[in-house]
C-alpha positions in Angstrom: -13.2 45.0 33.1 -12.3 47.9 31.2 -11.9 47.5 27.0 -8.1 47.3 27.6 -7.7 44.8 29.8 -10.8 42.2 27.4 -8.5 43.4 24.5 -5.0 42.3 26.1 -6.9 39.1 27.3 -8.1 38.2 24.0 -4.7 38.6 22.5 -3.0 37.2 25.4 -5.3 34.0 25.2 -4.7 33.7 21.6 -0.6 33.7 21.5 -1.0 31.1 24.2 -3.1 29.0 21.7 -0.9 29.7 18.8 2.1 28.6 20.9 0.3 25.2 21.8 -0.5 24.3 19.0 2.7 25.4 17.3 5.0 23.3 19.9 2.2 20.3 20.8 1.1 19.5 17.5 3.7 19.2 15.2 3.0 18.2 11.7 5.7 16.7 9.4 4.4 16.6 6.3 7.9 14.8 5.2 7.5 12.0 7.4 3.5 11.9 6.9 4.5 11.4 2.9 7.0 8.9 3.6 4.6 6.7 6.0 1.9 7.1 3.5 4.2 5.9 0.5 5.6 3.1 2.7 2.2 2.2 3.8 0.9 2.1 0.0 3.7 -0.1 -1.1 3.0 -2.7 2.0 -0.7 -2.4 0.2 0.1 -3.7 -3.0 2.8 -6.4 -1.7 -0.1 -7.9 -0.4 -2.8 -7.1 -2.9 -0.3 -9.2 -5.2 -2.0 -12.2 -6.9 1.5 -13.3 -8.2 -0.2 -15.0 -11.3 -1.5 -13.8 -14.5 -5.0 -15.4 -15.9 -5.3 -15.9 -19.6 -9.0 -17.2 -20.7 -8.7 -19.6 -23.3 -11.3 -21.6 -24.9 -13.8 -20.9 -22.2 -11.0 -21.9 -19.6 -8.5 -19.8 -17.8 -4.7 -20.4 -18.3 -3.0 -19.8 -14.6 0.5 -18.7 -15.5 2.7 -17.9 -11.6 4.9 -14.7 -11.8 7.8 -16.2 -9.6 11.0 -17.1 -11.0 13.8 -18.6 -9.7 17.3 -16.4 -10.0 20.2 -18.7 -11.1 22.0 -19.7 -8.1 19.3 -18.9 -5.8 17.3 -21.2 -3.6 14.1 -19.1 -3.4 11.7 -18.4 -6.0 10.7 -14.4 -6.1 7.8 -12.6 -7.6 8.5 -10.8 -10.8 5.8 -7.8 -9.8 6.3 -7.4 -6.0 9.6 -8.8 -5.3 8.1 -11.5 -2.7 10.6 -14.4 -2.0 9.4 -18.0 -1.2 11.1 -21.1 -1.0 7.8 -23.1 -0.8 7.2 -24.8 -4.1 3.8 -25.6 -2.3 3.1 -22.2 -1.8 3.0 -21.1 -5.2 1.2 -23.9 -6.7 -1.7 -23.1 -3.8 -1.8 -19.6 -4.9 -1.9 -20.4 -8.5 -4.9 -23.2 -7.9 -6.6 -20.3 -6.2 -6.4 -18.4 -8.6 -7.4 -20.2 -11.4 -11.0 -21.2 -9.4 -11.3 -17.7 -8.3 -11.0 -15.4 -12.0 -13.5 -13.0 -10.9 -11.8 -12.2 -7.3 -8.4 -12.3 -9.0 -9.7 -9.5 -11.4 -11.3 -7.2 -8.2 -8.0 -7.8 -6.8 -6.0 -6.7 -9.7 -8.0 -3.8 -10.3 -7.6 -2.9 -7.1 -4.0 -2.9 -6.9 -3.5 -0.9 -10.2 -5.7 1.7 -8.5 -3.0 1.7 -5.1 0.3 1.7 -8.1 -1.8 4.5 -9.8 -2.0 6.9 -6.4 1.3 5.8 -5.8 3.0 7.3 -9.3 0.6 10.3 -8.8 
């Protein structure tokens, strides 16, 4: 083969990888951004502890985030908008919580570090 024809080759074989990879891999980086913010927010819905924890007097004060809206049969979270109608439910969360402080403040801390790369 003559330096011509390893020259046209070589620029033949690399259009044809450009154009592969142009038209095989497409990369949205739109979309990519929206699955990643919608796949953050899903994160810290569930990294939620739905309480707050005050210590008081060597004992910690369990205080639940839900509220009930007036008019409304469900009680929702006041930080990540869950809805329950299970008066159960929340008083299980909240006994959890209060025998589990250290746990609840790993989880809190990881969830203000998923809101933080979320804003940023």
């Amino acid at each position: 083969m003559t330096f011509v024809e390893i020259l046209s080759l070589i620029i033949v074989t690399t259009l044809a990888i450009i154009a592969i990879v142009k038209f095989a891999i497409k990369f949205d980086y739109v979309k990519w951004r929206e699955y990643k913010d919608k796949r953050i927010k899903e994160r810290i819905e569930e990294l939620c502890t739905h309480t707050d924890l005050e210590p008081i007097n060597g004992s910690v004060r369990v205080t639940s985030r839900f509220h009930k809206p007036p008019m409304s049969f469900v009680w929702v979270c006041g930080d990540c908008g869950i809805t329950t109608s299970d008066l159960e439910y929340i008083n299980k969360v909240s006994a959890y919580w209060g025998k589990n402080p250290d746990i609840w403040l790993k989880q809190v801390k990881k969830r203000a570090r998923l809101v933080k790369k979320r804003r940023g």
